[in-house]
C-alpha positions in Angstrom: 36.2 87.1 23.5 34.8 84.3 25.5 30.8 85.0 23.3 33.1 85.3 20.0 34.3 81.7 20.7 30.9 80.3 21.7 29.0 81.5 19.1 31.8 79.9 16.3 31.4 76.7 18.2 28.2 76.7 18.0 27.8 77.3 14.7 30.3 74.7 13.8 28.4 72.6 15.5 25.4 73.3 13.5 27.4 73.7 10.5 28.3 69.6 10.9 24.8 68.7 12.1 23.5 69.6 8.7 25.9 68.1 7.1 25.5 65.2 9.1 21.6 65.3 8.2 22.3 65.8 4.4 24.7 62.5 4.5 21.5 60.7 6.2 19.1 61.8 4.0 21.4 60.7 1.2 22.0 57.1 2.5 17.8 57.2 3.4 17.2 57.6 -0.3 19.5 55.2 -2.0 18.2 52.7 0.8 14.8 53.3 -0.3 15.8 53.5 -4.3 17.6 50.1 -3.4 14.0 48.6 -2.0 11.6 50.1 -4.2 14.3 48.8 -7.4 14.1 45.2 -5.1 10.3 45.5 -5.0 9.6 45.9 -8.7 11.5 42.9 -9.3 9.4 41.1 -7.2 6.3 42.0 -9.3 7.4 42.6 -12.6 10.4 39.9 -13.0 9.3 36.8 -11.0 5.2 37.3 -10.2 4.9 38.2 -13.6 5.4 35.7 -16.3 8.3 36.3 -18.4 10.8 34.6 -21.1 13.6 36.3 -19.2 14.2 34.8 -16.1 12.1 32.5 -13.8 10.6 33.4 -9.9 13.6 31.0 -8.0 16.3 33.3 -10.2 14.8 36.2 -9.0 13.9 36.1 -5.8 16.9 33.6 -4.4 19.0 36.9 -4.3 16.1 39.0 -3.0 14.5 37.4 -0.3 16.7 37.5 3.0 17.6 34.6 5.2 14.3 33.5 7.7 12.2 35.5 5.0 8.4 34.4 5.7 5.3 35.2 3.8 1.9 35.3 5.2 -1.4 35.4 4.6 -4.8 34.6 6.5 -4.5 31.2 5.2 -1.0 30.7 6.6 3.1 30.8 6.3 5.1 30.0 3.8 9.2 30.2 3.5 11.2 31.3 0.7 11.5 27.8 -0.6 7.7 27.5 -0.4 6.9 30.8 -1.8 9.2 30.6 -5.1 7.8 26.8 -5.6 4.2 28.0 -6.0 5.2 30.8 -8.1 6.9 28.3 -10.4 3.6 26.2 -10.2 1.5 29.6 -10.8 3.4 30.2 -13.9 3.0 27.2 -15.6 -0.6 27.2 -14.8 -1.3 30.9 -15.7 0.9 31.3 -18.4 0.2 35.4 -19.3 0.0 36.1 -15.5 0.6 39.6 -14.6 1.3 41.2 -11.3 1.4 45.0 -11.8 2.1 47.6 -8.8 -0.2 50.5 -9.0 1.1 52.1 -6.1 4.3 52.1 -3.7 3.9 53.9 0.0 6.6 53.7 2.2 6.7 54.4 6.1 10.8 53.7 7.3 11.2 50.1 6.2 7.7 49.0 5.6 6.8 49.8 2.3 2.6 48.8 1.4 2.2 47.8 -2.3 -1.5 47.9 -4.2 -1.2 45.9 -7.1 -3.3 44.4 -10.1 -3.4 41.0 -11.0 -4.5 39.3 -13.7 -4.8 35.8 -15.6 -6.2 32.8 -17.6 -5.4 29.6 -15.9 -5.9 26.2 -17.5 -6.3 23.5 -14.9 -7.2 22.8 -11.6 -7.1 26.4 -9.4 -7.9 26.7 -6.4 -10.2 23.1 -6.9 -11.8 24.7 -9.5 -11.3 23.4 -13.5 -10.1 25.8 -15.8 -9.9 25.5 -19.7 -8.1 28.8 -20.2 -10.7 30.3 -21.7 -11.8 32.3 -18.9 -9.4 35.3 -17.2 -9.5 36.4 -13.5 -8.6 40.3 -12.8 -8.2 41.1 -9.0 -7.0 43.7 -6.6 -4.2 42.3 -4.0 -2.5 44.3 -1.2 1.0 43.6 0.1 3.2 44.6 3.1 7.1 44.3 2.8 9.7 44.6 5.4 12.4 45.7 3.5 16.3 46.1 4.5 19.3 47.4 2.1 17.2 45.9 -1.0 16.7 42.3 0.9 12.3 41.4 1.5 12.6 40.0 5.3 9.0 39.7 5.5 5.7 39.8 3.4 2.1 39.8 4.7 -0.4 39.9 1.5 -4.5 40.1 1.2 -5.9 38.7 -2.8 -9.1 38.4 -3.6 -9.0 35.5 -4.5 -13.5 34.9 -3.6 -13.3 37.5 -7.3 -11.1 35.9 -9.4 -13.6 32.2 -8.4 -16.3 34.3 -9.3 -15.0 35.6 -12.7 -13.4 32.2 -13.5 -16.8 30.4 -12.6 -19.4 32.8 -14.6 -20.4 31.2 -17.8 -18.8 28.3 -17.7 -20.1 24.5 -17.8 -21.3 22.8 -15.3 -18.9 20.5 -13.3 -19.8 16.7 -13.4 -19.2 15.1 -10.8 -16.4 13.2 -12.1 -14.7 16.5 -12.9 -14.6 17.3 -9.5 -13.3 13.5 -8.1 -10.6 14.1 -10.9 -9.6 17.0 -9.5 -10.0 16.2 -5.8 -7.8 13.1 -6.9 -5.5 15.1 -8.8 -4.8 17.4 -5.5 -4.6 14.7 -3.4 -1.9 13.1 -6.0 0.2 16.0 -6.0 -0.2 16.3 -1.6 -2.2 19.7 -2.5 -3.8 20.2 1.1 -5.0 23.9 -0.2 -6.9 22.6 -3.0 -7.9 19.2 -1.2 -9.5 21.4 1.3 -11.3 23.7 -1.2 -13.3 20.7 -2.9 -14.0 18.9 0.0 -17.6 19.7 1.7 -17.6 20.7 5.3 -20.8 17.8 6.0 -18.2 15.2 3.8 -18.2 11.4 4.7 -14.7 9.3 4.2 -15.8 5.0 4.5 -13.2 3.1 4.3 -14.0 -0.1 5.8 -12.0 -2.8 7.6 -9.5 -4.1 10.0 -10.4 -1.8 13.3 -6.8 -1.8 14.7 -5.3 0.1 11.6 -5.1 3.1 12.6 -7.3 5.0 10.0 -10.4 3.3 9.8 -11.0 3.1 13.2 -14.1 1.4 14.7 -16.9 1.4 11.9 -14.6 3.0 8.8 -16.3 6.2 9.3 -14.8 9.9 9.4 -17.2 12.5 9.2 -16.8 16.1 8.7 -14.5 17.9 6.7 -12.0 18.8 9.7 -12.1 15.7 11.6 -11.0 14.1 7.9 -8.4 16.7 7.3 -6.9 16.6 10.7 -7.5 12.8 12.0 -7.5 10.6 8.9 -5.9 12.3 6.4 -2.6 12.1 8.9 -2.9 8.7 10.0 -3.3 7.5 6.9 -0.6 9.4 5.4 2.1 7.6 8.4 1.0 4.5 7.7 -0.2 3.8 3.4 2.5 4.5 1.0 0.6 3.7 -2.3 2.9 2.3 -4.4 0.3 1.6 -7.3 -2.8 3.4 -8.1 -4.2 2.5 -11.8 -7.9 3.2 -12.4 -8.9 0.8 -15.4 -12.7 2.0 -15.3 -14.6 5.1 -14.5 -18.4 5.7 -14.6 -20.7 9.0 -13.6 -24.2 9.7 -13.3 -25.5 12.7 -12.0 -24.1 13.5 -8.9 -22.1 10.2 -8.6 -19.0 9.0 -10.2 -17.1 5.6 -9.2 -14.1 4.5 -10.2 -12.1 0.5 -10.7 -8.5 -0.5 -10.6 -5.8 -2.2 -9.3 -3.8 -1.3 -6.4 -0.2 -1.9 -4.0 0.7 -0.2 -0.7 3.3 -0.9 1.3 2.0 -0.5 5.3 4.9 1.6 7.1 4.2 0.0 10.3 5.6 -3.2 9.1 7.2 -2.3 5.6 5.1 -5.0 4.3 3.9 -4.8 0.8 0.2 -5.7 0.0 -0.2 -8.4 -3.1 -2.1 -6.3 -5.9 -5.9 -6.2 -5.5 -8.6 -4.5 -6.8 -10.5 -1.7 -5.5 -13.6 0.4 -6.2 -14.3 4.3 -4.9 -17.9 5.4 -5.1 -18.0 9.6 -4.9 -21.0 11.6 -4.6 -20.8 15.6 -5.1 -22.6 18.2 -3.8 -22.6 22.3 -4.4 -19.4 21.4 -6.5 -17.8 19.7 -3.4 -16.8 16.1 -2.8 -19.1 14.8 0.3 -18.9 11.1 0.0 -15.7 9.3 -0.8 -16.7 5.7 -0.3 -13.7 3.3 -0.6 -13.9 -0.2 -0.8 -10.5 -2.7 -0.9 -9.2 -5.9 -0.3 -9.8 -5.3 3.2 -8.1 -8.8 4.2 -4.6 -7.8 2.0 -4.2 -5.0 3.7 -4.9 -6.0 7.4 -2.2 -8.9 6.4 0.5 -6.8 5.6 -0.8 -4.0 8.4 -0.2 -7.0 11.0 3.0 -8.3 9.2 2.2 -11.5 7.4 
């Protein structure tokens, strides 16, 4: 009697373990149809251009709370991520992101994609006229949960799509490549900023040796002592309130600009009077290695120190 009763509890037992397994699987495979419906979104409704919808309307509901994306160039939060892709689709305007294949391990699911495009404008601090498409391979990583991206770590080729963009078309003057280093530097693009500046580049900006960024002779040299030195200091202290260039010249690898200028100096909140300046740049393998800046050197060491 006693083996009659073990061996029904026993297969009781095994009789709810596989339906205990069954349920799991179940609720493992609407998790995963709930990610892989989550990812497609991702690609097809707000990397991909569309007259539907638009990438902050998609991905606001898809992307988790702390979600962070990241690449070899950095991090970037939601927020972050959803601006660039609104700034992507107005620049790329028939930009396509298609998935080619979906692998998933538990909750990491790998994604190889195609994408594709024509920009017109500056990308990536290169000019584009939109005549000229990039295709590239890109390769993406997503911690999914319950349909909600907690994380993303993605690998473009981005070196391809320069090199399809760049093949056959004209030559950059250099005051194509000042317009568009200015045009970065306008819109607080440190990605593209960094992209046309030379790693031997020069900033002058002479003057007053107590503000802060000129320093002793109005010299910065190197592309990371500029980015990481001057490029802050000048940023605390100048808030440009007018920049108008009335003039422009160029000449072979040269281009200089003329206009009229007002800053207020943070230090002091003093306003400089309007004066004129003049920016010589010189180019050099397509990159900005001189930016030579001459002002009213007197204006703004007066409103630096107050007066």
């Amino acid at each position: 009697m006693r083996n009659i009763i073990t061996s029904l509890l026993l297969v009781s037992f095994a009789f709810i373990g596989c339906n205990t397994n069954k349920e799991l699987v179940k609720l493992n495979a609407k998790e995963t149809m709930k990610n892989k419906e989550s990812i497609n979104a991702f690609y097809n409704n707000a990397l991909t251009v569309n007259s539907i919808t638009r990438p902050t309307k998609v991905l606001t509901p898809l992307l988790a709370d702390g979600y962070k994306s990241s690449s070899s160039t950095g991090v970037k939060n939601a927020e972050q991520l959803m601006g660039q892709l609104e700034f992507f689709w107005k620049l790329i305007p028939d930009l396509k992101w298609e998935p080619q294949v979906i692998h998933n391990d538990g909750n990491t699911y790998i994604v190889r994609s195609k994408a594709s495009g024509t920009p017109k404008g500056e990308f990536m601090g290169l000019l584009t006229d939109g005549t000229k498409k990039f295709e590239i391979t890109t390769i993406d990583m997503h911690t999914m949960k319950e349909g909600k991206i907690l994380a993303t770590h993605h690998v473009e080729d981005w070196a391809t799509a320069m090199q399809q963009l760049k093949s056959g078309t004209k030559k950059q003057t250099a005051m194509d490549i000042a317009d568009a280093y200015m045009g970065a530097m306008g819109k607080g693009d440190m990605v593209a900023m960094s992209n046309l500046m030379h790693e031997d580049m020069v900033w002058q900006n002479s003057g007053d040796s107590a503000i802060p960024w000129i320093n002793e002779n109005g010299l910065w040299k190197g592309k990371q002592t500029i980015l990481e030195k001057f490029m802050p200091a000048f940023g605390k202290g100048f808030q440009t309130i007018k920049w108008e260039p009335v003039d422009a010249v160029t000449s072979d690898d040269t281009a200089a600009y003329f206009g009229q200028m007002i800053g207020k100096l943070t230090n002091t909140g003093v306003d400089t009077k309007e004066f004129t300046y003049a920016l010589r740049v010189k180019v050099k393998d397509g990159k900005v290695i001189l930016w030579n800046w001459f002002e009213d050197s007197i204006e703004v060491s007066r409103a630096y120190n107050g007066k």
